[in-house]
Structure formats: structure tokens, C-alpha cells
C-alpha positions in Angstrom: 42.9 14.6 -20.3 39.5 15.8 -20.9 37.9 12.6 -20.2 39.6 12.4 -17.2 38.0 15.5 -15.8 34.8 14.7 -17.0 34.9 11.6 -15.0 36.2 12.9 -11.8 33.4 15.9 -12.7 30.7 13.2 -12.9 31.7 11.3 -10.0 31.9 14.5 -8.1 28.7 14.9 -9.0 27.3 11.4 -8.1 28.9 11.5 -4.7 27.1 15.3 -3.9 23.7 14.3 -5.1 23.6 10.9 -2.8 25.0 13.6 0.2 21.9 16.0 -0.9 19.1 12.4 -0.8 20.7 11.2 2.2 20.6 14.5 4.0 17.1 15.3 2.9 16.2 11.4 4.3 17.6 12.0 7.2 16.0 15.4 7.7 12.8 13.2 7.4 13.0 10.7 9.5 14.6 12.9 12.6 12.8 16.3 12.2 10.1 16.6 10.0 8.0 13.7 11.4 4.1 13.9 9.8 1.7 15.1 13.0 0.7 11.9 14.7 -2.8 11.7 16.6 -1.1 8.9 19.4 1.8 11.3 19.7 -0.5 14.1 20.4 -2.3 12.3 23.1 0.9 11.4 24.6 2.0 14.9 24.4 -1.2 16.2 25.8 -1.9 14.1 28.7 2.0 15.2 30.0 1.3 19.2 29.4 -2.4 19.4 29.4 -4.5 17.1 30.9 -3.9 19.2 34.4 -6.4 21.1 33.1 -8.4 20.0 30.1 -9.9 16.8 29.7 -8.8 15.0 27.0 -12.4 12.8 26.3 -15.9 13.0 27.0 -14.7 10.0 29.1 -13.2 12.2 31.6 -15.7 13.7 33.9 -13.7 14.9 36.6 -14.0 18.3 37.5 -12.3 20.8 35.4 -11.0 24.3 36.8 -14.2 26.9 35.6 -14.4 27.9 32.1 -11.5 25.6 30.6 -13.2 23.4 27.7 -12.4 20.3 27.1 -10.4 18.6 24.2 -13.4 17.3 22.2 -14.7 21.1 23.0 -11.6 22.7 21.4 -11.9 20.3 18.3 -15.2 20.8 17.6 -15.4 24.9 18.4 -17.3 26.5 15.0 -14.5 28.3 13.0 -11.7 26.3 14.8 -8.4 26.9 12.8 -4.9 25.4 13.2 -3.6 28.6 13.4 -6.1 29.4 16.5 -4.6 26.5 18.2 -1.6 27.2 17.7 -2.0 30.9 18.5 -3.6 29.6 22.2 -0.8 27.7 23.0 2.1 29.2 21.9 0.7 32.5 23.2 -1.6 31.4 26.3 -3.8 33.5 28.1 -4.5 33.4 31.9 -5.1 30.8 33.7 -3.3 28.8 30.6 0.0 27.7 31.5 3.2 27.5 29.3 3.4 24.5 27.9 7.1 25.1 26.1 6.1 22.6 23.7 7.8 22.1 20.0 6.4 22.8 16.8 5.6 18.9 16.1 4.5 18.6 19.8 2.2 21.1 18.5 1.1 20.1 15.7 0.8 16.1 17.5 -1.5 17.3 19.8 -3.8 19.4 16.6 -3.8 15.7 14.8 -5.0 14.4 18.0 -7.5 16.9 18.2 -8.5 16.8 14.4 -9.2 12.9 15.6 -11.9 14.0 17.7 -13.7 15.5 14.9 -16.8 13.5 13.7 -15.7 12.1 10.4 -18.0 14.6 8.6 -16.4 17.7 10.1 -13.8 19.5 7.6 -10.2 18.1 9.2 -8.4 20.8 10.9 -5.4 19.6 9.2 -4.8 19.1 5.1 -5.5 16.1 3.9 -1.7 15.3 3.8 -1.2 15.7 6.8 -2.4 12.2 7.2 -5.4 13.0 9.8 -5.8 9.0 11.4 -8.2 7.8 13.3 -7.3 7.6 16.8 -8.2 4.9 19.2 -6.2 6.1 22.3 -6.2 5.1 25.5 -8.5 7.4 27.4 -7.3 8.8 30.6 -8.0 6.8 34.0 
């Protein structure tokens, strides 16, 4: 009798821990995708290139006073949280993007791409910082 609750204990078990690693796979694969630079470019030419442009091979004129991508990267003391902070709270003439967290945090790996390879990355080196040869804007 004993064994037989020990078993149907251990198989219990079994059965919750492959729930937990599926779930926690899952949750990986669908929500908790690593920032991507190509994502990021993708994301920013649909919300920002309006306004900003997204290379130093776009020289089309830009509204007054809004920098450029490669600007934003490379701004002494630039912080992801700065980033963040500007888009998720803009300031005038900045539009609401209503973007995601991971749209976010696509378009800081993009810009972290456009940091020379010197420059400390804006993201953590787990954060898997690529190098990014997009498609510049036409």
C-alpha cells in the first residue's frame, strides 16, 4: 500500500515537473524573445522613421532639433533606461509610439548596433548585442 502511493506520488511528480519545463519553454519562445537588432529596425522604420532617421544613409530632411538614430546611440552617457524613459514617456513633438516592452527593447538592440564596436554596448552582454547589417531606408 505504501508503495503504491509512493509511485502515484512520484509520477505525480514527474508529470508536474515536465508541466513546469514545458511552461517555462513555452514562455520562452512566445514572450520573452532576446532583443533582436533586425526586429528593432523593423520596429523603428513602422513607429519612427516619420521622424528620425534611422542611418547616416538617410539625408532627407528631418523636422528641427530631432537627432537621428546613430545620434541617439552614440549620445555621451546614453543609458537603456534613458531610452526607454523617452519613449515610453515622450516629450513634445515626440509622438506615442504605444510600443511593447520587446518592441522596446528591439529597437535599443538596434540602436546598440550602431555603436562603434569599441563603445560600451548599451545592453549586457547577454543580451546578445549582434551586429546588424540592415537594410537602410530608401
Amino acid at each position: 500500500m505504501m508503495r503504491l502511493q509512493l509511485d502515484r506520488l512520484a509520477t505525480a511528480l514527474a508529470i508536474l515537473v515536465a508541466l513546469g519545463q514545458a511552461s517555462a519553454l513555452a514562455g520562452e519562445a512566445v514572450g520573452q524573445l532576446k532583443p533582436d537588432p533586425v526586429r528593432g529596425y523593423e520596429v523603428a522604420q513602422r513607429a519612427c522613421a516619420v521622424c528620425h532617421a534611422l542611418g547616416d544613409e538617410d539625408t532627407r530632411p528631418l523636422p528641427s532639433g530631432v537627432p537621428t538614430f546613430p545620434a541617439i546611440a552614440n549620445k555621451p552617457g546614453q543609458t537603456v533606461e534613458g531610452i526607454m524613459a523617452s519613449i515610453v514617456l515622450p516629450h513634445p513633438p515626440m509622438l506615442d509610439t504605444h510600443l511593447t516592452k520587446a518592441e522596446i527593447m528591439d529597437v535599443i538592440s538596434y540602436l546598440d548596433s550602431l555603436r562603434p564596436g569599441d563603445a560600451e554596448p548599451l545592453l549586457e552582454p547577454g543580451e546578445d548585442k549582434k551586429p546588424l547589417n540592415a537594410p537602410q531606408p530608401s
